[in-house]
N, C-alpha and C positions, 0 to 999 in steps of 0.2 A: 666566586664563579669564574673559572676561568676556562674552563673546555665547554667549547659548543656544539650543540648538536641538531642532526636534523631530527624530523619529528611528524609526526602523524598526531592529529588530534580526534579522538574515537576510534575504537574498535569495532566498530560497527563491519558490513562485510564489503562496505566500500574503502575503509580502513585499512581494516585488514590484508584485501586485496591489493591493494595500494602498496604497502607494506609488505607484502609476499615478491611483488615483482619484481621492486625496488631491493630485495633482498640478495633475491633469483639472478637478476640481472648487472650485479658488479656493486652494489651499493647493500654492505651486511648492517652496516651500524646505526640505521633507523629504528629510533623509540616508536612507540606506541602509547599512547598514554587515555586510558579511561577510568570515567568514575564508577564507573557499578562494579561489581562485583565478579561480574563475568564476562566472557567478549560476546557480540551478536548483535549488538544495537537494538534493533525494533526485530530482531530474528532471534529472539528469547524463548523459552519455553518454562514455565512455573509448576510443578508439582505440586497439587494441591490437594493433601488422602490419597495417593494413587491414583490420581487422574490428574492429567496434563493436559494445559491449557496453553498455548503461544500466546504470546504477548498481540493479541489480533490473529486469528486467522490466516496463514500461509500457505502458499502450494508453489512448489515450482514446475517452469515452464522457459523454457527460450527458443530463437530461433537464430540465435548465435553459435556458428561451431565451438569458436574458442570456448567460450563459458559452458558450454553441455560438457565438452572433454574436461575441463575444470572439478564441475561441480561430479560429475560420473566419478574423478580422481580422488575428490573426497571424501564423498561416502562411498564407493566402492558396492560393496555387499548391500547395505545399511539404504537402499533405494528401494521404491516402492512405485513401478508403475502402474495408473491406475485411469482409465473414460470417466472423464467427466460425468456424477448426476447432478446434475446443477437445474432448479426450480425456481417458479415464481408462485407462487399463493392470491388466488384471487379469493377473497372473502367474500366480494360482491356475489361471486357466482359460485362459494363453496368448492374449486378445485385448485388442481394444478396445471399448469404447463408448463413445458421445458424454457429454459434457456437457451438463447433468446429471444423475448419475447417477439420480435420482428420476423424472426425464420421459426416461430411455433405457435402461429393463431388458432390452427389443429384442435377442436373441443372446446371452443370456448362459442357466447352463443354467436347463433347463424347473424344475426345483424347487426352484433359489433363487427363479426369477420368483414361482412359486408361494406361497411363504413371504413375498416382498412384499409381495405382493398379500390376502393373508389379514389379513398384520398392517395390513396400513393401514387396510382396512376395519373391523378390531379397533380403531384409534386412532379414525376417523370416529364410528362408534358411542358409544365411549367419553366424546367429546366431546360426543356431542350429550346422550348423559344428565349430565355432570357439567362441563361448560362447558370453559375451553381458561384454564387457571390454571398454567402451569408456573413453578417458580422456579428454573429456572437452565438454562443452553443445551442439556446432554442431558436436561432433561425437556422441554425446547421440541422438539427433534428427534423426542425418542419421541411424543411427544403429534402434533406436525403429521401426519409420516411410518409413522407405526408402527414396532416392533420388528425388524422386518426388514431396511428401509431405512437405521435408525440403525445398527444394528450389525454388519452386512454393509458400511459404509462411511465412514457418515459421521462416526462415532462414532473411529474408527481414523482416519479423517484430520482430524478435530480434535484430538485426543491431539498429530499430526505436526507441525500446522503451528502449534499455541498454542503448545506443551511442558507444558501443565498438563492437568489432568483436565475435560472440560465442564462435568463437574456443579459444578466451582470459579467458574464464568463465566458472568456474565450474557451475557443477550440482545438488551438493548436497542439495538445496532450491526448488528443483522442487516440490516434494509432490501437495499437493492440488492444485499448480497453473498450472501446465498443463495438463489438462486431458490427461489419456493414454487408451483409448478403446482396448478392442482385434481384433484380425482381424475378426471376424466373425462380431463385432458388425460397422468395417469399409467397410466392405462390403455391408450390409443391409445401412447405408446410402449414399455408392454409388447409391442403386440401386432404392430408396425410399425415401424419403422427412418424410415419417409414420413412422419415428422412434423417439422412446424419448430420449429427451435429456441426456446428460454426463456429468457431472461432481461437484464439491460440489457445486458451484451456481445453477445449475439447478432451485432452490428452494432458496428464500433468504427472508428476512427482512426490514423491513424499518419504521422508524416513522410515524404516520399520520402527528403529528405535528411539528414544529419548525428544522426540516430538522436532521442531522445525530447530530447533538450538543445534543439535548435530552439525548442520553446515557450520555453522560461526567457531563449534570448537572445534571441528577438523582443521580450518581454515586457521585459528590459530594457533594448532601445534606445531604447523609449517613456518610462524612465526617467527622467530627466537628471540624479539623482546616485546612482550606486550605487559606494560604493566598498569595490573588493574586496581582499582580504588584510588588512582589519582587523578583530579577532576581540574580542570584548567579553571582557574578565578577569574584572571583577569591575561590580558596580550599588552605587552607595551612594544607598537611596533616599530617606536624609531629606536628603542634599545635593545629591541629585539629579545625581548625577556619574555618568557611565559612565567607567569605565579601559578601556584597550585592550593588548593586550599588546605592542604595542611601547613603551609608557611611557604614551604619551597619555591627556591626561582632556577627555570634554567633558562641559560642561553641558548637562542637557536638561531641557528641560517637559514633552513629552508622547512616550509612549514605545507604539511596537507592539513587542511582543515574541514572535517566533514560533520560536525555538529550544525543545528536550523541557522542560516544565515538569521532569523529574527534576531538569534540570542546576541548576536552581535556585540550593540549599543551595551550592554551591560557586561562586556568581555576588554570592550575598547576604546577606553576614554575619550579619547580623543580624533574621533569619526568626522572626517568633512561632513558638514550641513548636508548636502546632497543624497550620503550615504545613508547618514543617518536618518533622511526623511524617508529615503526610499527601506529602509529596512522598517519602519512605521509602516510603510504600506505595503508590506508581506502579509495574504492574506492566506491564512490555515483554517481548520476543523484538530477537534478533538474527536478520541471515540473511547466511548465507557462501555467495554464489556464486562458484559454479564454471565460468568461462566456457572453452571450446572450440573450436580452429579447425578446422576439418574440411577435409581437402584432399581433397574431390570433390562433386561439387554436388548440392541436392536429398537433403541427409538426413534429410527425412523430407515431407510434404506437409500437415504439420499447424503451427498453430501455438502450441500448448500441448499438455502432458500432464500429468494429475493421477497422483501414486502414493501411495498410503495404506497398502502394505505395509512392513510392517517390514524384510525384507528389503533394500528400497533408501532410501537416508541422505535424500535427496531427495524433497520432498512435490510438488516441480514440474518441468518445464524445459521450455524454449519454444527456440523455431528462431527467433534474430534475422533471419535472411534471409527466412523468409515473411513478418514482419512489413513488410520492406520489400529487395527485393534489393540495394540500396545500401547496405544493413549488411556485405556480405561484397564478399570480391575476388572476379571475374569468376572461374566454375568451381568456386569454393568454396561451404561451408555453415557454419554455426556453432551450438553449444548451450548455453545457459545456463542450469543447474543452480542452483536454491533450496535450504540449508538452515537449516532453523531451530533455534534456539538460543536459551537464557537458562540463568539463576541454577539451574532446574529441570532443566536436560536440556544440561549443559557441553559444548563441539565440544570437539572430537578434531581441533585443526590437522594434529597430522601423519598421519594416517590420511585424512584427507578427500579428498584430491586421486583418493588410489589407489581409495579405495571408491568413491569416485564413477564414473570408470572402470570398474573390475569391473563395476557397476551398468546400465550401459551397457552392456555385453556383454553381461551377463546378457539385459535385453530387447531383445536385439537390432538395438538403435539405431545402434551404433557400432565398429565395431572401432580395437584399440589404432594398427593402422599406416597409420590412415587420421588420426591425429591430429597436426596442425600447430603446434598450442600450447595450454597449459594457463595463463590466467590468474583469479586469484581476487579477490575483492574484498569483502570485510565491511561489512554497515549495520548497524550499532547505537547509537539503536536503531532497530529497523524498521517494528515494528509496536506498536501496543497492544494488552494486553491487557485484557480487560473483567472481572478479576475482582471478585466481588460487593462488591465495598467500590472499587469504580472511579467510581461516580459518590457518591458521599459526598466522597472525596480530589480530586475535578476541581473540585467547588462551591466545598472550602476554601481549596484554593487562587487561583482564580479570582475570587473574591469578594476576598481577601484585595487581590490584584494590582489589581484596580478602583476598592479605597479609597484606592489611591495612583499612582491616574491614570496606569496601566499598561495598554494594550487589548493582548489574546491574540486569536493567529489562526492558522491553520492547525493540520496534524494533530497538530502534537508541542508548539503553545502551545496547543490549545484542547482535546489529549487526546483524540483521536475517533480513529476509522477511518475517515479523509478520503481519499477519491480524488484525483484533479487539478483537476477541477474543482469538487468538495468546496471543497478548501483552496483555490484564486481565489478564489470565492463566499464562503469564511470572511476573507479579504483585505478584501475589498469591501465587507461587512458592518460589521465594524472601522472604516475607514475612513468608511463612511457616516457612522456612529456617532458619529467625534470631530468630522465638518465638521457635524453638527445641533444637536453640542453636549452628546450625550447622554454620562454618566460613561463610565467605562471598564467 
């Protein structure tokens, strides 16, 4: 080993991104180095019979110039804008309403409306004599929304899709992912159904073609070295050596690393106590979808559902084909089923397929002989959790990685709750970062 190189670790589209600007920007000779088989990270898409499933459900959305002019750049043609129909399923009371549930109590019965509406004014009041101090996500809920709203849903569908208790998790990841309407704007869809929607999906994106992967391989045609199936084993970082698990070592100087900081401990032997405790206490979720071929078209005209009852295993599931009809075979429809999981709340592999089904029956989504194929797929991890010691353990770590000239980026190197264009954006940053000079 005698030539060193810089290096990006994952191709993911914080990776990649990363990689493009540092290309773009006076620095050609950054590797890319991943182990699957193709670039995209968690922005995959699987063929499965002619129906395309993403690795999880995807849509994009931002309110970033740069990254809209970005992503516009690379698919080009190949975009699809589309309004949000995004739904909640009440079983209790056999319907629907919109998303979200805060700004659409609209049809649902007169006395829960009623009891929302009391309490929120109860939380308004509340606030304004004792100011808006909550410490942790269910006292953010009951405080914004009042009593009502949190616990009539929202409250029960955070339980589903974290696996831990709200009141274990902080807040500070809220931004864009839960709409916050005013109360005037929760009132008018109390009262009305004729309101427009809320919040940044409202409006979103989507490929015509080849399902949510498109972005990740536009993004790395722009590349010019990404090389795939090579999977980092291990980091030695006072020798500055990456191994790879087919035998290989290379030297490196400067390092993007956007794989879960968990994986850490098992990349770097030799981890201060500190780090290594704080990366023990990185808390995630897994999600096992459940994808579905449906042999008959148009099952369903929406293209999300939210479910927060206990009764069905699944906190979500979306219709690939309304996201884009080139997701399914002509005639056909397809569904893809979220469930979440961790250390808190263990799947039930062999039970899941069939409950999932049931489930589907049950709300009247789907019947069993209307089903063309059942295929599954597991992320983990998927998401992050934000429990109250999450940004304590992201500092330690990340701080740590900076004194030895390691830059983190994206969702699972920089520990966030990163969208798509999140993690580009955290790519770009990164990379800014080492062409000014500035530490890791």
């Amino acid at each position: 080993m005698s030539e060193r190189y810089d290096v990006v670790v994952g191709a993911g589209l914080a990776g990649l991104t990363a990689a493009h600007t540092l290309q773009h920007g006076g620095e050609p000779d950054w590797i890319v180095l991943e182990k699957e088989a193709e670039p995209g990270g968690h922005a995959r898409t699987v063929d499965v019979g002619g129906y395309l499933f993403d690795f999880g459900p995807h849509i994009l959305f931002t309110n970033d110039a740069e990254m809209e002019a970005l992503i516009r750049d690379l698919l080009g043609d190949n975009m699809r804008a589309q309004a949000r129909q995004a739904f909640i399923y009440h079983a209790e009371h056999g319907l629907y309403t919109r998303f979200p549930f805060q700004a659409h109590l609209h049809g649902l019965p007169v006395e829960l409306v009623h009891d929302c509406l009391v309490r929120l004014v109860e939380a308004v009041e509340a606030r304004a004599r004792n100011g808006f101090a909550p410490g942790n996500y269910e006292e953010w809920m009951r405080a914004m929304f009042g009593d009502g709203i949190a616990e009539r849903l929202m409250i029960p569908y955070a339980r589903k899709i974290w696996t831990v208790e709200p009141s274990e998790m902080d807040f500070n990841w809220i931004g864009r992912r839960v709409p916050t309407p005013d109360v005037a704007r929760i009132l008018a869809g109390a009262l009305t159904d004729d309101v427009a929607q809320v919040g940044a999906t409202s409006n979103f994106w989507y490929p015509w073609e080849g399902g949510i992967a498109s972005l990740g391989r536009a993004l790395a045609e722009r590349v010019s070295r990404v090389e795939l199936g090579r999977e980092v084993a291990a980091i030695d970082v006072r020798r500055r050596v990456l191994r790879l698990s087919d035998g290989d070592e290379l030297e490196f100087d400067r390092l993007v690393f956007t794989l879960p900081l968990c994986f850490l401990p098992r990349l770097i032997d030799e981890l201060p106590t500190e780090v290594a405790d704080a990366c023990a206490g990185l808390a995630y979720q897994g999600i096992f979808n459940v994808n579905i071929g449906v042999g008959r078209p148009a099952a369903s005209d929406k293209h999300w559902v939210y479910f927060y009852e206990d009764e069905f295993p699944f906190h979500r599931l979306s219709f690939p084909g309304n996201f884009s009809p080139r997701n399914v075979p002509d005639g056909k429809s397809s569904i893809s089923t979220e469930v979440a999981y961790s250390r808190h709340r263990p799947l039930d592999r062999e039970t899941m397929l069939e409950r999932t089904i049931v489930s589907l029956q049950t709300a009247g989504i789907l019947d069993r002989d209307e089903i063309e194929l059942v295929h599954a797929e597991e992320i983990l991890p998927a998401y992050v959790i934000y429990d109250l010691a999450h940004g304590r353990n992201v500092a330690t770590i990340r701080e740590w990685l900076a004194e030895q000239r390691i830059w983190t980026a994206g969702r699972f190197g920089e520990w966030q709750y990163f969208n798509m264009d999140h993690s580009m954006k955290s790519g770009r940053t990164a990379a800014e970062a080492i062409i000014s000079g500035d530490s890791g």
